[in-house]
C-alpha positions in Angstrom: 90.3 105.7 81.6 87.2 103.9 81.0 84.0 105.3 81.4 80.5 103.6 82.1 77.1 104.2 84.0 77.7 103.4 87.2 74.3 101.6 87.5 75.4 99.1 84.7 79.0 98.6 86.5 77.2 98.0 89.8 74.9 95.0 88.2 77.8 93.6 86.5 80.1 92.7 89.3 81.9 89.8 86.8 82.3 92.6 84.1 84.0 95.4 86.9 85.9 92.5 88.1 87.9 91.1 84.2 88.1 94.9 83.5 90.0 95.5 86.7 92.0 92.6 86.7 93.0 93.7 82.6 93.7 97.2 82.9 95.4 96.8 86.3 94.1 99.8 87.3 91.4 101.5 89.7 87.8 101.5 88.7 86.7 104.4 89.7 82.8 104.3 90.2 80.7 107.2 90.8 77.1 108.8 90.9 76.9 112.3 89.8 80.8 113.1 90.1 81.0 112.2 94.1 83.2 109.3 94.9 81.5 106.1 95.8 83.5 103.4 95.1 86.6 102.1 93.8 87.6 98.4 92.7 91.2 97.2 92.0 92.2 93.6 91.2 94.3 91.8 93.9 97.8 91.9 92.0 96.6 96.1 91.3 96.5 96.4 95.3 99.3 94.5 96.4 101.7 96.4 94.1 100.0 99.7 94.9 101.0 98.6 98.4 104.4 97.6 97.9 105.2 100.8 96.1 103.5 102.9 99.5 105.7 100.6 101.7 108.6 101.5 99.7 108.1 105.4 99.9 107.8 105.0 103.1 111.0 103.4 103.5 112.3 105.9 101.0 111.3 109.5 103.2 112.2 107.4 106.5 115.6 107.3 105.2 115.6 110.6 103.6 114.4 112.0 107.3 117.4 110.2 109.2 120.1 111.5 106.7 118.8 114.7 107.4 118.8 114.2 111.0 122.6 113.2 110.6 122.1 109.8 110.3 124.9 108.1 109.3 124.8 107.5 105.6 126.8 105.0 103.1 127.4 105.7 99.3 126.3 104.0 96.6 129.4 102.1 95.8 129.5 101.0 99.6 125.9 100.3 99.5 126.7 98.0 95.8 129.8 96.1 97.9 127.5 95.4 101.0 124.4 93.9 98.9 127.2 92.2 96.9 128.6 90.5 100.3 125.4 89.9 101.4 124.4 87.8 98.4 127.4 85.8 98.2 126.7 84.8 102.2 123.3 83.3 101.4 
């Protein structure tokens, strides 16, 4: 975690912006410890996204096998994706 002023982070948009974009990570900037603002570059957020979608896919299908849903195993589940790529 890097750690700056926030008043020099928030007259230095180009600097926030390169150090987001290389640590692909939130910048978290605050005044006096309360949450103000927090910058991410693009690729940061879309993955950050795509990993939210996917754990939501993930305890939606969790929910339905407990709700007796009916389920597939793993080998079933390997032979199915298999099929499915050799029909495209």
């Amino acid at each position: 975690m890097i750690i700056k002023a926030s008043a020099s982070l928030r007259n230095d948009y180009t600097s926030i912006s390169s150090l987001a974009k290389e640590s692909h990570e939130p910048i978290y900037i605050t005044k006096n410890g309360e949450g103000d603002m927090v910058l991410m570059s693009i690729d940061t957020f879309e993955r950050r996204e795509q990993i939210l979608k996917l754990r939501n896919r993930i305890l939606q299908a969790e929910q339905e096998r407990i709700d007796g849903e009916k389920t597939i195993s793993i080998s079933e589940a390997k032979e199915a994706l298999r099929k499915r790529l050799e029909d495209e």
